[in-house]
N, CA, C and O atoms as a printed pandas DataFrame, in Angstrom:
     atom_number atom_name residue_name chain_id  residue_number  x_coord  y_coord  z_coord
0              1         N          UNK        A               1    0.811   -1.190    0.000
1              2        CA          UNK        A               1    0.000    0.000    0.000
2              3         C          UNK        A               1    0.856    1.256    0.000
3              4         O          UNK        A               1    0.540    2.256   -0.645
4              5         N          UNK        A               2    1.680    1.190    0.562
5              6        CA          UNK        A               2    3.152    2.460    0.464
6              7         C          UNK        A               2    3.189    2.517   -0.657
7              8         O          UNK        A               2    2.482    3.445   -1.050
8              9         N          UNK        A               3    3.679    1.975   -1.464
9             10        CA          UNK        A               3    4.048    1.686   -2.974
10            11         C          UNK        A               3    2.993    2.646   -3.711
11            12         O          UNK        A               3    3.169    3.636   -4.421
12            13         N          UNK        A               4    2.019    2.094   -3.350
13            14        CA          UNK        A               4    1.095    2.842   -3.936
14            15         C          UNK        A               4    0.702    4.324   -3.681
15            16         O          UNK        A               4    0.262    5.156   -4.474
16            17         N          UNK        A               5    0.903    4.395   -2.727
17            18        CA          UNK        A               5    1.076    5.791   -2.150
18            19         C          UNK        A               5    1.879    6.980   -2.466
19            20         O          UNK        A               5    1.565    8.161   -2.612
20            21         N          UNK        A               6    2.869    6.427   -2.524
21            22        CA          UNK        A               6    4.397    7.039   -2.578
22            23         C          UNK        A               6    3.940    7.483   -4.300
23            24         O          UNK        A               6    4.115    8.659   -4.617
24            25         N          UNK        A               7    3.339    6.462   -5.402
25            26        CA          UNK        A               7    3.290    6.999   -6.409
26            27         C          UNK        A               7    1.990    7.899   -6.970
27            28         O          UNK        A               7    1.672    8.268   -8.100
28            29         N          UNK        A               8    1.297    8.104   -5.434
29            30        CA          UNK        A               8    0.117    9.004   -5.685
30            31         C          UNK        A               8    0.741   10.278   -5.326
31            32         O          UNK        A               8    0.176   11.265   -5.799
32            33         N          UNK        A               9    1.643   10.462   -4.693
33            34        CA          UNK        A               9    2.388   11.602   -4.009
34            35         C          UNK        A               9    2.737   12.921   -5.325
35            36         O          UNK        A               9    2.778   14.142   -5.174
36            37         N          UNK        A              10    2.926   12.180   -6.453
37            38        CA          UNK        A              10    3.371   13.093   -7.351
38            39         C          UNK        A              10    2.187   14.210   -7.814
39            40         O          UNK        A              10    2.304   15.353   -8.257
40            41         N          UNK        A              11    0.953   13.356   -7.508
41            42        CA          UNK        A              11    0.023   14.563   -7.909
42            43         C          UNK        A              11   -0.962   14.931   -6.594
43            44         O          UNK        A              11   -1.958   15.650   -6.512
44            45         N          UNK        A              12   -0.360   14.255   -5.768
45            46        CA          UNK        A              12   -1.069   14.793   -4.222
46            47         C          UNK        A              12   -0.184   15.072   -3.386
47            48         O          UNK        A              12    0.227   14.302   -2.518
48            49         N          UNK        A              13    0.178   16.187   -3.578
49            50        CA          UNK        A              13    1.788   16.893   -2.543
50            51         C          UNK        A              13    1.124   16.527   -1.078
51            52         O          UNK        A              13    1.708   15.832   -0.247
52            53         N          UNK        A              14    0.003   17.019   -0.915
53            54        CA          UNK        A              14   -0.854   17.031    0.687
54            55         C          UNK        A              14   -0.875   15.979    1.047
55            56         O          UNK        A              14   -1.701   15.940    1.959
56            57         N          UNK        A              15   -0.227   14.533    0.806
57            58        CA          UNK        A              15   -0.063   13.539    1.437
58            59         C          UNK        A              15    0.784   13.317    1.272
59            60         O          UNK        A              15    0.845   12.092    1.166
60            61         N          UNK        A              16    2.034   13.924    1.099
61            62        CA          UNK        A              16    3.405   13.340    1.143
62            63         C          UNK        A              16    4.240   13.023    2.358
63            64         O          UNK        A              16    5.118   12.175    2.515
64            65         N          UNK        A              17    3.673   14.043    3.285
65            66        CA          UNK        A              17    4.323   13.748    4.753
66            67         C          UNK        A              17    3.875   12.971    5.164
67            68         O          UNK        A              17    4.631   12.005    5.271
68            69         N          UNK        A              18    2.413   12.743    5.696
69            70        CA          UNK        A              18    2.148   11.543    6.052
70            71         C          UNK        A              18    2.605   10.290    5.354
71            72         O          UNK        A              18    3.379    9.547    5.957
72            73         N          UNK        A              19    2.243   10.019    4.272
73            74        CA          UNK        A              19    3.101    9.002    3.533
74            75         C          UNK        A              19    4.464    8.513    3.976
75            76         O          UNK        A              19    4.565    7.359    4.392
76            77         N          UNK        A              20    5.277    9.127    3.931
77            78        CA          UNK        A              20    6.860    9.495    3.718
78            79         C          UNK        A              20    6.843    8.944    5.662
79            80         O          UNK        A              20    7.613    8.122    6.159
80            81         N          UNK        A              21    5.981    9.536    6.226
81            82        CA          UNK        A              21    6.148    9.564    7.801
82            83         C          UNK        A              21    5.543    7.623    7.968
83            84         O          UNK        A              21    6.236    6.783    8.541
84            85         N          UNK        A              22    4.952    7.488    7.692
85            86        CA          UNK        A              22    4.680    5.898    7.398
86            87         C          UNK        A              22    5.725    4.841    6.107
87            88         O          UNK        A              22    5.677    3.627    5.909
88            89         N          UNK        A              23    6.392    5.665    5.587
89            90        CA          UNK        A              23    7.370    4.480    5.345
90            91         C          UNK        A              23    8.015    4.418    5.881
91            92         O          UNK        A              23    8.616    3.389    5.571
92            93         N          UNK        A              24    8.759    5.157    7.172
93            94        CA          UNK        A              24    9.891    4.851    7.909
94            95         C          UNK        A              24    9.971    3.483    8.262
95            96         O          UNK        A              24   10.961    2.753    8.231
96            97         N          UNK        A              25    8.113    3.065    8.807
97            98        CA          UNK        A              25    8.456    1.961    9.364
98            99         C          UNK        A              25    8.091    1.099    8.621
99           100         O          UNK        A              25    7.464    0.375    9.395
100          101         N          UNK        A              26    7.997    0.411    7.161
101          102        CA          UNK        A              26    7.797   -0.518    6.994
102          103         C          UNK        A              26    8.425   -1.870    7.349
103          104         O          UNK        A              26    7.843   -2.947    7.481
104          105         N          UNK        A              27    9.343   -1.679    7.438
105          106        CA          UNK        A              27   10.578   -2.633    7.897
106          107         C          UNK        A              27    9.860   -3.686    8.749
107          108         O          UNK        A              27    9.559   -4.835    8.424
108          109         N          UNK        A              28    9.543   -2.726   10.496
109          110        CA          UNK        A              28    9.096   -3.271   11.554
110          111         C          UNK        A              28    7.778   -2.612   11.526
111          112         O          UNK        A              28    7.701   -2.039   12.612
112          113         N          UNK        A              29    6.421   -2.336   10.681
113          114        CA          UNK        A              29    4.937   -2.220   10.979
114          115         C          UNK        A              29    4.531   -2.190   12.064
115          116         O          UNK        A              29    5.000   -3.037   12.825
116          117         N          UNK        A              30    3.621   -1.336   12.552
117          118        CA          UNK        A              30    2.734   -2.202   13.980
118          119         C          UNK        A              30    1.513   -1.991   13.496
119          120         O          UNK        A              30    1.317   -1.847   12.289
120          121         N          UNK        A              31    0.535   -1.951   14.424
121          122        CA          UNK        A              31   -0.772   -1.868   14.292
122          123         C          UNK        A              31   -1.560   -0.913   13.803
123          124         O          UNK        A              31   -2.456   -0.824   12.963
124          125         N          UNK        A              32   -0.683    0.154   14.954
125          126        CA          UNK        A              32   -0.354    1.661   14.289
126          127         C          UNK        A              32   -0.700    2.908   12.887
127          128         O          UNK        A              32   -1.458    3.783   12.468
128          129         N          UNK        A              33    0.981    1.839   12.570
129          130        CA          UNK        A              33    1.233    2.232   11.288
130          131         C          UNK        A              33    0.040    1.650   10.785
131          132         O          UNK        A              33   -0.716    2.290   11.516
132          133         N          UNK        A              34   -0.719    0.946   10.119
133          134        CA          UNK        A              34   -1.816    0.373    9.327
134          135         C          UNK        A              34   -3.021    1.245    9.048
135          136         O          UNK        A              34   -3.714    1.593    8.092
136          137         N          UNK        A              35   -2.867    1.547   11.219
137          138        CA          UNK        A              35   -4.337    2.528   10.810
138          139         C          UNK        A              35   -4.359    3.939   10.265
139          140         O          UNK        A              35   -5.319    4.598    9.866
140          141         N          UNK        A              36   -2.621    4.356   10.370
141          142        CA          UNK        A              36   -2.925    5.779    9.694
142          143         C          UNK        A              36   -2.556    5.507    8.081
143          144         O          UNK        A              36   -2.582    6.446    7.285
144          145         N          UNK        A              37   -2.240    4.262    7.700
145          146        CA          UNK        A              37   -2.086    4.013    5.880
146          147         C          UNK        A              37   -3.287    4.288    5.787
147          148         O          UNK        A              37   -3.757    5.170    5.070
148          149         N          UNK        A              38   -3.999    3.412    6.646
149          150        CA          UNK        A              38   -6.189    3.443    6.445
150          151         C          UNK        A              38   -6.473    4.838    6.452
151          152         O          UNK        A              38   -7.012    5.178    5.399
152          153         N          UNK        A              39   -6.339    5.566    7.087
153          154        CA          UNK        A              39   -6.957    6.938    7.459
154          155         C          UNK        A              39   -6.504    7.586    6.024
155          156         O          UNK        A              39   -7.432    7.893    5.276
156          157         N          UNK        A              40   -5.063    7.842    5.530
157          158        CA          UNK        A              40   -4.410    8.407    4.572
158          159         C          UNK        A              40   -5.221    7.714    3.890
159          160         O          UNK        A              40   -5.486    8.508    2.987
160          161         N          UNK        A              41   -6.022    6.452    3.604
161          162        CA          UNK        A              41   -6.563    6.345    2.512
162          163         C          UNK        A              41   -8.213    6.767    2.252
163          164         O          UNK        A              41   -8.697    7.073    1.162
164          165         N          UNK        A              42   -8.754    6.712    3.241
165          166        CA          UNK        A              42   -9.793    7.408    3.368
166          167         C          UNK        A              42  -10.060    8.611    3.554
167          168         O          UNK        A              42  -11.198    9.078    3.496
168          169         N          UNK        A              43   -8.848    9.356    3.844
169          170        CA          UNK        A              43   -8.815   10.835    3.530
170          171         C          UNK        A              43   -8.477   11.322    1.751
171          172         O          UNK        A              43   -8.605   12.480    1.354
172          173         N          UNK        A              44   -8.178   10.528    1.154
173          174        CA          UNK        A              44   -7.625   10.741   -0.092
174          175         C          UNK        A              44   -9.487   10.333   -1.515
175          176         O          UNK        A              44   -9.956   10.778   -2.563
176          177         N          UNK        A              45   -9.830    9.110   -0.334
177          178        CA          UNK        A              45  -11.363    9.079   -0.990
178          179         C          UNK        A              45  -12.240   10.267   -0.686
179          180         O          UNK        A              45  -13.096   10.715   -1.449
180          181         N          UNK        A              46  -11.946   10.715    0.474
181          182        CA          UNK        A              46  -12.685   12.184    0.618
182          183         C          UNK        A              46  -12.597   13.249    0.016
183          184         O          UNK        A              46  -13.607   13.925   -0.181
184          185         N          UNK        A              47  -11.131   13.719   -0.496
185          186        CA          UNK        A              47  -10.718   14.677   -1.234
186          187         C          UNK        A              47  -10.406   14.002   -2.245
187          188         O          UNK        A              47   -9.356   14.437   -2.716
188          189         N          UNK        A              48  -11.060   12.616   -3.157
189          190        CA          UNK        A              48  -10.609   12.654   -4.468
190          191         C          UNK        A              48  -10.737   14.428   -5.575
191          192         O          UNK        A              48  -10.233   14.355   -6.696
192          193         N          UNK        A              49  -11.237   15.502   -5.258
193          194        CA          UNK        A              49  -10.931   16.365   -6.402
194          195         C          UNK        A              49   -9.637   17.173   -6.027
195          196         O          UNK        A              49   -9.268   18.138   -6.697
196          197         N          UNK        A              50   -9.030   16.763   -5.014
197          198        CA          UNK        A              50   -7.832   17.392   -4.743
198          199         C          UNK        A              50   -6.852   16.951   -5.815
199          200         O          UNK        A              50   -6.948   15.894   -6.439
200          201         N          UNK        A              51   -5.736   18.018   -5.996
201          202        CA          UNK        A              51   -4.787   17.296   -6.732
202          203         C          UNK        A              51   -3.905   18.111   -7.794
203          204         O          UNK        A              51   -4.218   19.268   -7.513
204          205         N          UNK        A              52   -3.258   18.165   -8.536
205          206        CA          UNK        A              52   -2.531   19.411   -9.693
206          207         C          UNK        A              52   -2.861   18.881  -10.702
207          208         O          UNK        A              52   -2.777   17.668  -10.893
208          209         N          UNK        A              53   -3.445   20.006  -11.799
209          210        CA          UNK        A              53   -4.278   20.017  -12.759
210          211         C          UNK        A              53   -3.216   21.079  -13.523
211          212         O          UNK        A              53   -2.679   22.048  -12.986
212          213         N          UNK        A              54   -3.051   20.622  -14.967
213          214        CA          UNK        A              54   -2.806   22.077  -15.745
214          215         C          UNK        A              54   -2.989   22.057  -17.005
215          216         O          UNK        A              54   -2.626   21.179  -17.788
216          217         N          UNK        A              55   -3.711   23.292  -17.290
217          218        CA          UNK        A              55   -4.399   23.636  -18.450
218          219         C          UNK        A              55   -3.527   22.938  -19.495
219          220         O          UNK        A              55   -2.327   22.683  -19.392
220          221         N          UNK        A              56   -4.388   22.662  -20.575
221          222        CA          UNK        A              56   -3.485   22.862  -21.675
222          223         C          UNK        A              56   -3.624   24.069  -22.793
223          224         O          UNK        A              56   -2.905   24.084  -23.793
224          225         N          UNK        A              57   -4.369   24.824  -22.594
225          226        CA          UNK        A              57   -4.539   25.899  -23.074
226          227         C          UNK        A              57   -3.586   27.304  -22.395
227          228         O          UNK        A              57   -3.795   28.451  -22.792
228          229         N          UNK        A              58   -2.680   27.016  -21.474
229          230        CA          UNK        A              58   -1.460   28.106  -20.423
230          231         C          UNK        A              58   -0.302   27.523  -21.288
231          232         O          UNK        A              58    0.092   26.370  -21.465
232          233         N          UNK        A              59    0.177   28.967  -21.853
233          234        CA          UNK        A              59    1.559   28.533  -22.051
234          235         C          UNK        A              59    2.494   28.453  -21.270
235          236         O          UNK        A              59    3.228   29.433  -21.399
236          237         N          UNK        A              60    3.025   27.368  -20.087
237          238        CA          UNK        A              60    3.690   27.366  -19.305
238          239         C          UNK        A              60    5.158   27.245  -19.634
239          240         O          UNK        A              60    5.634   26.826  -20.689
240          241         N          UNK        A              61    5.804   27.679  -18.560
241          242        CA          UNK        A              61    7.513   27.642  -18.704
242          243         C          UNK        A              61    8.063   26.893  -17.324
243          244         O          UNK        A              61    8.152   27.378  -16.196
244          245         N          UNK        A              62    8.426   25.468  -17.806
245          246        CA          UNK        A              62    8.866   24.991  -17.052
246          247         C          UNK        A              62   10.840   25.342  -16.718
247          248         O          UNK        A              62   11.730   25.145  -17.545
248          249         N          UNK        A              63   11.027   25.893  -15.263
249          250        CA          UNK        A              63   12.255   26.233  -15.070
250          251         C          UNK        A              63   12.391   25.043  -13.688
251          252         O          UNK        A              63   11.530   24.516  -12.982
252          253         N          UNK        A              64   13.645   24.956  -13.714
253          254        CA          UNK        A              64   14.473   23.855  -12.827
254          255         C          UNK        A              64   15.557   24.498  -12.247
255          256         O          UNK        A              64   16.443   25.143  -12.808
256          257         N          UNK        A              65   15.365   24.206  -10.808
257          258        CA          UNK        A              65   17.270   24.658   -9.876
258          259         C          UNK        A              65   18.160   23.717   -9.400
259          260         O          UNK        A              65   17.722   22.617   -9.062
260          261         N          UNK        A              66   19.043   23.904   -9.339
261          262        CA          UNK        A              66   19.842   22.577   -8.595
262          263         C          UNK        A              66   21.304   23.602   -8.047
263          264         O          UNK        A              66   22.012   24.443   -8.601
264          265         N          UNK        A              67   21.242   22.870   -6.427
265          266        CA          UNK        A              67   22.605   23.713   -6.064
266          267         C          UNK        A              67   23.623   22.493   -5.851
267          268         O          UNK        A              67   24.040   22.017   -4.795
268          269         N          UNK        A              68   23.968   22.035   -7.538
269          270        CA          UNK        A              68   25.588   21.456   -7.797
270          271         C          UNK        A              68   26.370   21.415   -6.609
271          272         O          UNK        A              68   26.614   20.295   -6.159
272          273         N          UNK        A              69   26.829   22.456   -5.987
273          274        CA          UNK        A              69   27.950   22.281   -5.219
274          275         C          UNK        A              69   27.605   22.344   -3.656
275          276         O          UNK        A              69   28.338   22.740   -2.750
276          277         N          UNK        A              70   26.422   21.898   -3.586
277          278        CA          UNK        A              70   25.793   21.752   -2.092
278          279         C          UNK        A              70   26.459   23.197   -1.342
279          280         O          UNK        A              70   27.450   23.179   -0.611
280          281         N          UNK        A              71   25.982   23.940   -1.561
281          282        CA          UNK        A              71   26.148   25.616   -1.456
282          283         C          UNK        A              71   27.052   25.692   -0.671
283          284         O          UNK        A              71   27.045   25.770    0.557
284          285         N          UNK        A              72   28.597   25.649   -2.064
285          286        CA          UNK        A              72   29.804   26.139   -1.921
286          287         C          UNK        A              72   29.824   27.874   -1.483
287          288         O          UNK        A              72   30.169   28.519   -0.493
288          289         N          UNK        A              73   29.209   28.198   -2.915
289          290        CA          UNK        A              73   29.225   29.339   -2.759
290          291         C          UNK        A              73   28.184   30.092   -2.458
291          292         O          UNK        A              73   27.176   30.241   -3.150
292          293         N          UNK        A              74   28.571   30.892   -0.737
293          294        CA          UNK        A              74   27.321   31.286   -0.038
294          295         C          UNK        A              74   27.069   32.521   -0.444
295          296         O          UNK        A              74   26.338   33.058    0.389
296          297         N          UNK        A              75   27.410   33.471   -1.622
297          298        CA          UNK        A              75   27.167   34.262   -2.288
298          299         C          UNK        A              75   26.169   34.194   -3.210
299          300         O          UNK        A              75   25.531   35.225   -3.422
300          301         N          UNK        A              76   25.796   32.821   -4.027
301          302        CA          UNK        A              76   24.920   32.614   -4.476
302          303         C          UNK        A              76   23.787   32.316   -3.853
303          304         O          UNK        A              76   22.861   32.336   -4.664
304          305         N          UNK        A              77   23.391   32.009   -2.622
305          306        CA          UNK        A              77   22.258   31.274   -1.605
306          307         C          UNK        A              77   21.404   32.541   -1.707
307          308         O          UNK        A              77   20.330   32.611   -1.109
């Protein structure tokens, strides 16, 4: 069910922590962990219209960052 989760995450940011906070333990599960996978999943049937949507009629500009040098230079930050 993680699995599955983890790849709903890309278009449901609003469950990524919880998610992410429940795979720590898959390893060792408890009872716990199960019932908030359950809850995360019945919260996600509640807000099925949640989610990122984009036009295709917006001319969008997709831009990307990356700090290469794990911020060598603190002039650039």
């Amino acid at each position: 069910m993680i699995g599955s989760l983890l790849y709903l995450t890309a278009s449901r940011p609003d469950i990524c922590f919880s998610v992410g906070l429940c795979a720590r333990y898959q390893a060792a599960p408890k009872e716990s962990h199960m019932k908030a996978v359950k809850h995360i999943i019945k919260y996600i049937g509640g807000t099925s219209e949640y989610g990122l949507f984009y036009s295709a009629e917006i001319n969008l500009h997709l831009a990307g960052y990356c700090d290469a040098d794990w911020a060598g230079n603190l002039d650039d930050c």
